[in-house]
BAGU-874622 format. One record per residue (C-alpha): x negated, y negated, z; chain; residue number from 1. Coordinates in steps of 0.05 Angstrom, whole numbers, plus 5000, padded with zeros to 4 digits. Example, Ala and Ser with C-alpha at 12.3 -4.5 7.8 and 13.67 -1.06 7.14 Angstrom:
<nodes>
<node east="4754" north="5090" up="5156" kette="A" nr="1"/>
<node east="4727" north="5021" up="5143" kette="A" nr="2"/>
</nodes>
This chain:
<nodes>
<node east="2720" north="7996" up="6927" kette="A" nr="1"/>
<node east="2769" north="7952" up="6958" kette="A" nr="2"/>
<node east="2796" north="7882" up="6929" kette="A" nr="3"/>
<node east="2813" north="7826" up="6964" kette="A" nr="4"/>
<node east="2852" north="7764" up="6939" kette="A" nr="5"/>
<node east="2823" north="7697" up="6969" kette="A" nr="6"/>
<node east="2890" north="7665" up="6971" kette="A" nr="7"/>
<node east="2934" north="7725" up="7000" kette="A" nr="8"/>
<node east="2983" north="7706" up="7058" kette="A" nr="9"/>
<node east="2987" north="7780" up="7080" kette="A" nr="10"/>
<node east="2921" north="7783" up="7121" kette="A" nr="11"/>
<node east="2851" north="7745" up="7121" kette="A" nr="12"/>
<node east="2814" north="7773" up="7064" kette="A" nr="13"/>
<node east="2755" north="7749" up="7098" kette="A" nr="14"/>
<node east="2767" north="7785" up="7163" kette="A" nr="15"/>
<node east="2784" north="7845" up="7116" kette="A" nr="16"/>
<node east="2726" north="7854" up="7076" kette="A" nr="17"/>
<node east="2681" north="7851" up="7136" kette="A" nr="18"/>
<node east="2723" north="7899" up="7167" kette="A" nr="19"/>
<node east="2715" north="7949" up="7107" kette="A" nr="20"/>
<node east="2650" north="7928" up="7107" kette="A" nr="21"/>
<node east="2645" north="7954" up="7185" kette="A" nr="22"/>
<node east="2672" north="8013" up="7179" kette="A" nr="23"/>
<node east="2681" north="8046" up="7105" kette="A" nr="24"/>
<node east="2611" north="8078" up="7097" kette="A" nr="25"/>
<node east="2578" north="8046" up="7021" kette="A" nr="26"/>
<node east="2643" north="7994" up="7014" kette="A" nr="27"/>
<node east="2641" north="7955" up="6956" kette="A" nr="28"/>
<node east="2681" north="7896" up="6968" kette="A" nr="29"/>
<node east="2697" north="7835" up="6929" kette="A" nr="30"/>
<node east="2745" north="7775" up="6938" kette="A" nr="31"/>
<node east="2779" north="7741" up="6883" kette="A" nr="32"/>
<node east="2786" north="7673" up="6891" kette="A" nr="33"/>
<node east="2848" north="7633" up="6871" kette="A" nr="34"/>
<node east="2891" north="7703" up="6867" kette="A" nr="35"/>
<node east="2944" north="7737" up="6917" kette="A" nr="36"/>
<node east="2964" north="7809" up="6910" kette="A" nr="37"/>
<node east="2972" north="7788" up="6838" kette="A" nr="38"/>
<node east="2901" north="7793" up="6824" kette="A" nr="39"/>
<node east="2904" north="7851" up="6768" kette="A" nr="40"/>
<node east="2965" north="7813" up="6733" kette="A" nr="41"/>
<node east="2935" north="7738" up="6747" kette="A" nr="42"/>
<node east="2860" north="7763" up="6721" kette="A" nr="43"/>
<node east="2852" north="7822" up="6688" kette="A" nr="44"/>
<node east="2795" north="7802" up="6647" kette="A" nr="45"/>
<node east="2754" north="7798" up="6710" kette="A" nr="46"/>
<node east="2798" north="7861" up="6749" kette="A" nr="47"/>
<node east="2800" north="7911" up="6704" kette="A" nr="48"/>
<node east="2718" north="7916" up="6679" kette="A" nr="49"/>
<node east="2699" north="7904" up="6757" kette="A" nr="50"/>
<node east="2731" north="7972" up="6771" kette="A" nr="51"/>
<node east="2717" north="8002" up="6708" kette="A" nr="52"/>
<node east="2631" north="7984" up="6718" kette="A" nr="53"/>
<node east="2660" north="8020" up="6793" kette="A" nr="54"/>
<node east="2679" north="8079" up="6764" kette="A" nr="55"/>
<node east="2619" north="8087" up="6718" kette="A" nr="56"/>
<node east="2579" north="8077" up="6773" kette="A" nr="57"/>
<node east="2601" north="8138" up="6816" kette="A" nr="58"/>
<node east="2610" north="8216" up="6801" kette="A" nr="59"/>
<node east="2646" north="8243" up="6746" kette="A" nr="60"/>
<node east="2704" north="8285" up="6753" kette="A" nr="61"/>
<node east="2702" north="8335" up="6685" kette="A" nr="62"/>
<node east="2773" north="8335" up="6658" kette="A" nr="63"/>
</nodes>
């Protein structure tokens, strides 16, 4: 999974997502418009469950 905020100044989320896209084997990748780096601070109500559905989606580790 890898995150992108639309409105970074860091690098071009755009040009970032397709590169994950490229080259990470099964990427999930989603932009956040409107958000920086701040994204899990600025939104969590939309962060946090995105990762969360992630996590549920992939294997366990038993504790």
């Amino acid at each position: 999974m890898v995150l992108f905020g639309g409105d970074t100044v860091v690098n071009d989320p755009v040009a970032g997502a397709q590169r994950a896209r490229d080259h990470i084997a099964g990427a999930t990748v989603d932009i956040y418009p409107g958000v920086g780096h701040e994204m899990l601070w600025a939104i969590p109500e939309q962060v946090i469950p995105r990762f969360l559905e992630f996590a549920k989606q992939h294997d366990q580790v038993p504790a």
